[in-house]
N, C-alpha and C positions, 0 to 999 in steps of 0.2 A: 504494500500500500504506500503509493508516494506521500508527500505533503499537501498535495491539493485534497486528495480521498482522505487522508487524514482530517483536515479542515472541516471537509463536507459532512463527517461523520461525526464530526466536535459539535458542529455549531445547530446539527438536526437532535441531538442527541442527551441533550442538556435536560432534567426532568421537570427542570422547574421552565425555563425561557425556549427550548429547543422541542422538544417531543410535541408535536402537535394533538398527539393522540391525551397526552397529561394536561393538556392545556383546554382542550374540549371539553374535557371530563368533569373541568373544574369547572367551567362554566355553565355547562349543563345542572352541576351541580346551582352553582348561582340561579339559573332561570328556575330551577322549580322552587329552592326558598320561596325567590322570591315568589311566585304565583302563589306558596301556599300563604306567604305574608299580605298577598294582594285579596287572595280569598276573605282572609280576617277582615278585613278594612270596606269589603264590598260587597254584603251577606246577597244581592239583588244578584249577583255576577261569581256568586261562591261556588255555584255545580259546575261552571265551564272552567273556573280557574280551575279547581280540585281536578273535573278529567285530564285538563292537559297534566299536571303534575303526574298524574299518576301514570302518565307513557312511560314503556321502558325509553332508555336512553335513544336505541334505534330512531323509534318513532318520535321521539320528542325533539332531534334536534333540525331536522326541515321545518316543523314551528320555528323552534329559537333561531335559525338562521336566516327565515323568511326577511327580506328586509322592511316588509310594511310592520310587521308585528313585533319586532326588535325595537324597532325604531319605539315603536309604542312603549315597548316595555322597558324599554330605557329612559323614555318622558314620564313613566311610571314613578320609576327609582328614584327620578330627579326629585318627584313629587313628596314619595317618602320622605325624602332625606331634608326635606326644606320644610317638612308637616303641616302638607298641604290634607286636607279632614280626606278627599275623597280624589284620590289619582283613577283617573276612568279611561284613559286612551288604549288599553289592550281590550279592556272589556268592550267597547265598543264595535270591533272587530270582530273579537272573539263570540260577541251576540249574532253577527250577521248569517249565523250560519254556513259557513263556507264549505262545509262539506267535511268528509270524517278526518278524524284527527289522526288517525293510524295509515294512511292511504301509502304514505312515505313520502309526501311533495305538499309545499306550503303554499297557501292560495296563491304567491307570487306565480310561483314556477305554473301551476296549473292553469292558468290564462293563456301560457305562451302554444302560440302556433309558427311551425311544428316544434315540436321539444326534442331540444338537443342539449344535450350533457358535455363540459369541458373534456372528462378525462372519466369516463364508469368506473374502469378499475383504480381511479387513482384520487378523485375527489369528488364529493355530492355537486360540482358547482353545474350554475344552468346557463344556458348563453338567451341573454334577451334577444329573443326574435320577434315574431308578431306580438300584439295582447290581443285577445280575442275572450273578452264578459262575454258569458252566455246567461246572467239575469243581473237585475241590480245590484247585488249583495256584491259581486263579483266586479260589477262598472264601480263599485266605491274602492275597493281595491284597487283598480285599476289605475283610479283619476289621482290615487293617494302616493300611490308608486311613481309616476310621471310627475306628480307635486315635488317629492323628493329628490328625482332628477332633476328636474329643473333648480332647485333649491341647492345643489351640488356643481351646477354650472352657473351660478349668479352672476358669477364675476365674468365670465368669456361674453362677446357681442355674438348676437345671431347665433346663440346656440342650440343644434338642437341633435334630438336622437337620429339614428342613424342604422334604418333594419337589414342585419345582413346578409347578402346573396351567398349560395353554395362555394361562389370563390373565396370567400372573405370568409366563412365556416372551412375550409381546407386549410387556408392558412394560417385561422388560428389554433387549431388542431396540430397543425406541423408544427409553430414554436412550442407548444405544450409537449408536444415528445421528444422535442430537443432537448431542454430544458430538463426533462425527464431521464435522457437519456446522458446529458451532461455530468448533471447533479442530481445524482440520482437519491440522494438523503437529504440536502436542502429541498428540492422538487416534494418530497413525500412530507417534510415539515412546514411547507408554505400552501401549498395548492388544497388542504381540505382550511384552510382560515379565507377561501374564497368562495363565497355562497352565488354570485354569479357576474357574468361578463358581459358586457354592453358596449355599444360605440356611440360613437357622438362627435360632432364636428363644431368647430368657433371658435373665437378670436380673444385671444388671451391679450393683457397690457404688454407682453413681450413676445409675442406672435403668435403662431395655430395654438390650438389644444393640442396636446399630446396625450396623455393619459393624466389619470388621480386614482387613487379607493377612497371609498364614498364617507369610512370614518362612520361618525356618528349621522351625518345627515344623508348617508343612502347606509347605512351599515352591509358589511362583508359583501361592497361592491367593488369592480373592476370597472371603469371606463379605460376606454382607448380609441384615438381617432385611427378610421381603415387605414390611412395613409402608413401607421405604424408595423401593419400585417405585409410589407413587400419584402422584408427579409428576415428571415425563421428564427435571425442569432438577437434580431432588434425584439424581434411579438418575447421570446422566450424570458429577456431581459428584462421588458416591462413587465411581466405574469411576476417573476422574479420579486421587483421590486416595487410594486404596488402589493403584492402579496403578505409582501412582512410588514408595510405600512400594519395591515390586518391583524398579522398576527399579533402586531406586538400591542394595537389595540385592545385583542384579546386576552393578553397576560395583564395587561392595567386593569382589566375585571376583576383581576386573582390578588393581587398585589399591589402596594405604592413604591415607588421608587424615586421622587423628589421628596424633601422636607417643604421647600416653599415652591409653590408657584409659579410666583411671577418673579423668582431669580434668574437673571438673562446674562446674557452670555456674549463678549461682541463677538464676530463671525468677519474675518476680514476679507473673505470674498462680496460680503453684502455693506449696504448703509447701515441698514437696523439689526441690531441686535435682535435673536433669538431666544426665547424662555428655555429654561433648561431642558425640559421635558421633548422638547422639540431639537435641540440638541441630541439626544440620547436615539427617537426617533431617525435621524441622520447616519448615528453612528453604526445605528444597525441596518440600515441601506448600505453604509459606503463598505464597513467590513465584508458583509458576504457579497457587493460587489467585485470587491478585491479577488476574493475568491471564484466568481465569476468568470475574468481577465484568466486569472491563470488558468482555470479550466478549458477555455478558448483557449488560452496559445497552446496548450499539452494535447488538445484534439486530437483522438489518432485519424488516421487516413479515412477508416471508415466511417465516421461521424462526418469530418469534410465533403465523403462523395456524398452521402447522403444529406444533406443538407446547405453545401455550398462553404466556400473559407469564412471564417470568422473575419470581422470588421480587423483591420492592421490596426488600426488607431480607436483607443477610447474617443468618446463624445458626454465631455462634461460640460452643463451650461456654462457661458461665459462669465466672467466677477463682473460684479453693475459698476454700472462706469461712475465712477468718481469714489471704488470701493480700496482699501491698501491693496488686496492681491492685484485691482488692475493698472494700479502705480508700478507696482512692484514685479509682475509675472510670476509670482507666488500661488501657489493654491490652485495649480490648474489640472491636477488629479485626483482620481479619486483616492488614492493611497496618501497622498498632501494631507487632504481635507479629512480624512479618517484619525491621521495621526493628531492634528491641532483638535477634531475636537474632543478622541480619546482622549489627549494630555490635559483638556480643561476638566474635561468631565473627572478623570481619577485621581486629577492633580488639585489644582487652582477651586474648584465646585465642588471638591471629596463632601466636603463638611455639610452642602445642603443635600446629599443623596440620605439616603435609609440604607438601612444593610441590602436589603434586596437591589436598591439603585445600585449600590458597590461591587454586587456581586454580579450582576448583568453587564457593567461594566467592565471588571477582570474579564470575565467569560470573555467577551468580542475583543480586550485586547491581546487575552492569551493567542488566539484564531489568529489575527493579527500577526501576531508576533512570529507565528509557525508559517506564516505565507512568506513576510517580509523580515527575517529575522531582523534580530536589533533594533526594530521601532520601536516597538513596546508604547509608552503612554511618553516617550519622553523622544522620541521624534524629530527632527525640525521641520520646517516644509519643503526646504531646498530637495530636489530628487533630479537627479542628472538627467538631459532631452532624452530618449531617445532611447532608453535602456529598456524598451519594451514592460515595465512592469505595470501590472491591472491596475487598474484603476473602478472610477464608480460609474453611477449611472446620473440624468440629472437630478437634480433636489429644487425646481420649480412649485413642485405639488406634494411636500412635507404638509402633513395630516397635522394638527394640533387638537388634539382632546377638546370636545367643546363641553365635554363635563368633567369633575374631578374626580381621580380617581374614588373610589367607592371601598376599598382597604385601607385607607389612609389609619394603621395602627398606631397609637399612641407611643412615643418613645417609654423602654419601661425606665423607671426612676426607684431606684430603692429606696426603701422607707423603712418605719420601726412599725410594723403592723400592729394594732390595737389587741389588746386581750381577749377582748369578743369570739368574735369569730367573724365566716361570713357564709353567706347562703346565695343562690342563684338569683340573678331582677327576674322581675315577671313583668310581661309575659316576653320569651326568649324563645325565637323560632330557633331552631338547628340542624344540620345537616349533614351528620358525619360522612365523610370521605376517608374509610381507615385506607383501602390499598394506596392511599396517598399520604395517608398517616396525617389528616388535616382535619379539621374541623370549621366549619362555617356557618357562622352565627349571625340571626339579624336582633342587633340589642334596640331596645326600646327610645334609650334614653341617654344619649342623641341616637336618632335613628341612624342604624349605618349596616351595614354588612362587613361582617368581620372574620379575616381570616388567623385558625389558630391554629401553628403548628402543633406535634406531639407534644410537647412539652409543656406548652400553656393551654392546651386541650386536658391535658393530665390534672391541671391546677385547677381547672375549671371543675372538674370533675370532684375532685374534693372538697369542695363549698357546699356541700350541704345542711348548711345551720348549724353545724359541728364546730366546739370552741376550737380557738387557735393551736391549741397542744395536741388536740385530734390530728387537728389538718397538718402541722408540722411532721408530729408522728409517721405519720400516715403515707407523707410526702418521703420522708427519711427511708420508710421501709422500702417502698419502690424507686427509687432514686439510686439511695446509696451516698447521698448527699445531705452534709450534715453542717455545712457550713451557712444554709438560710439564705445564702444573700440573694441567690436565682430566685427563690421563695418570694424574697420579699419583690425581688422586682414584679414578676410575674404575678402576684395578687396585684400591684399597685396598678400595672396595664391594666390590667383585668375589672377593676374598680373605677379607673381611665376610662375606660371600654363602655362602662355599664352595662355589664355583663355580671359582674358581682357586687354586694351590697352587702356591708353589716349585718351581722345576724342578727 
């Protein structure tokens, strides 16, 4: 196994950021919490919530990937989390009767004429072809989905969809087995976080549309204008990286990974500075970019005949003019622009990440590091003309979370815990995920959904009204840990959390 296959096998592989199959799971997990937290709150709309929850996994995730119903259930959670008395946007769908819930296809996909699949054996996603309502229930859906599109092109002039002929369905079929047959463990960790593919044509502030994923306002979509489909090594790239735009939306379900915000970052290819969050998003474009590059130049003979030579030269947008890189000719790869902003991210912004920020970060710079030895996070941008090394793809249509993340776990802070004791809040929906070893809680008070490792899944567990010598005891015997102080952190998160409460 070279260093490319190496890489490709690192960065699919990871159980918490990498593994798409671990990353599903857990938000599958999320989506039925929450429904059954939605059930409680909307006793008129409690038997539709309650069936969908109770799908196995199979059937339930063409619901949760539907992008009208996502969308909804994500205007949901906003509602929760802001305690709003009555969030109604799934239920309102979910009334329409759209037909059975076990069918294996989510009212999206069931409109489209004819229906065609990206990849059967390799991802549920579905390519927008026609829509064709065949009753009202189904034209609301339909008018809701195009709302969305449209809402996801605001910014382009004259933009519109784009339905596509069998040629434009071949081609995009071909970059998908490129890309498949490239990288064949990034491909299998990227390609199921895309629920479906769409084209669309208009005029950006800096020229054509090229592509975006839809993020929060078309959720687990692909746009791409056809122009993109004329060569197999371009469609594969953009699947590639609109794909992880996806995924890594999907792991911000599971996890937080900034401490603030609106901590920015300058970015010397642009004017304006970038939020961190959006940095981080970047960095996981530009690394398996990199990887990318080398996979293209290592192509053996038969990938080439079959598909045609790989592009000689990366194509990274150019730095905005009046930015340092375009004073300077700095930052004009993708391998550049990976190194400046790993080293801000694990350097200079260490401090506003969370553990999990730190350790998604390691992760892409270790990958990194084994492509391009010696960058690591400390890098500079200078990289010699000409020395063929990969680079990235453009970063015009970086995704920005237009909600926050929803794990944002409390830092734990030791404390001298009270003599008392403490017992669980009520009412506490939960959701064990043990082959994950997780637990996911939605606490009352702040409303929040919360992810709990084994550990503080364990602590939780020992709050049963029981004084504090119980639960230390208790702790000690399964543990093997006698020194309290993980103890005292992990009730004090936990108390943080609202998830436990003085007995």
């Amino acid at each position: 196994m070279n260093l490319t296959e190496q890489a490709d096998l690192a960065l699919a592989s990871d159980p918490e950021f990498g593994a798409s199959t671990v990353i599903e799971a857990k938000n599958i997990a999320r989506y039925r919490l929450g429904l059954t937290v939605l059930a409680g709150r909307l006793p008129d709309a409690a038997p539709l919530f309650k069936q969908l929850a109770e799908l196995d996994d199979a059937a339930l995730r063409p619901m949760m990937y539907d992008p009208v119903l996502r969308n909804a259930f994500e205007d949901d959670v906003v509602a929760l989390e802001n305690g709003a008395a009555e969030p109604g946007s799934l239920a309102h769908y979910l009334a329409l009767d759209l037909g059975a819930f076990s069918e294996g296809r989510g009212p999206c996909e069931r409109l489209t004429a004819p229906a065609v699949l990206l990849s059967p054996d390799r991802s549920p996603a579905w390519v927008w072809t026609e829509l064709r309502p065949a009753s009202p229930a189904e034209q609301v859906v339909a008018d809701r989905l195009e709302e969305l599109l449209a809402g996801s092109l605001a910014d382009a002039r004259d933009a519109g969809r784009v339905v596509p002929d069998e040629d434009m369905l071949v081609a995009l079929h071909r970059g998908r087995a490129l890309l498949a047959d490239l990288l064949p463990n990034a491909a299998a960790g990227v390609l199921p976080h895309i629920s479906l593919v769409g084209f669309a044509r208009g005029e950006m502030t800096d020229g054509p549309f090229n592509s975006l994923a839809g993020g929060d306002p078309l959720p687990s979509a692909v746009l791409m204008a056809p122009e993109q489909l004329g060569d197999p090594w371009m469609t594969a790239e953009i699947l590639l990286h609109e794909g992880l735009h996806l995924k890594l939306f999907d792991i911000l379900r599971t996890c937080s990974m900034v401490r603030d915000p609106d901590q920015t970052v300058p970015i010397p290819w642009r004017i304006s500075s970038w939020a961190l969050t959006r940095v981080l998003f970047a960095l996981h474009v530009y690394v398996h970019m990199v990887l990318f590059r080398a996979a293209a130049a290592d192509a053996p003979a038969e990938l080439r005949d079959r598909y045609g030579e790989p592009p000689k030269t990366e194509v990274v947008d150019a730095p905005t003019e009046g930015s340092e890189a375009a004073e300077t000719g700095d930052y004009l790869t993708g391998l550049q622009r990976a190194r400046y902003l790993g080293r801000q991210a694990a350097e200079t912004y260490r401090d506003q990440l969370t553990p999990e920020g730190g350790r998604f970060v390691d992760w892409l710079l270790e990958a990194l590091d084994a492509l391009a030895p010696g960058t690591g996070s400390a890098g500079g941008p200078a990289v010699a003309a000409g020395t063929g090394e990969p680079g990235g793809a453009a970063d015009t249509a970086l995704p920005e979370p237009a909600r926050r993340p929803v794990s944002d776990e409390p830092v734990p802070v030791p404390v001298s815990v009270p003599v008392s004791g403490y017992r669980k809040a009520e009412p506490v929906f939960a959701c064990p995920i043990p082959e994950h070893r997780q637990l996911l809680a939605f606490s009352p008070e702040p409303p929040r959904f919360r992810w709990l490792n084994e550990h503080a899944w364990a602590i939780y567990a020992l709050c049963d009204g029981g004084d504090i010598d119980s639960i230390r005891s208790r702790y000690r015997a399964a543990t093997g840990d006698v020194t309290d102080e993980r103890l005292e952190a992990g009730l004090a998160a936990l108390v943080s959390a609202g998830l436990i409460v003085p007995a």
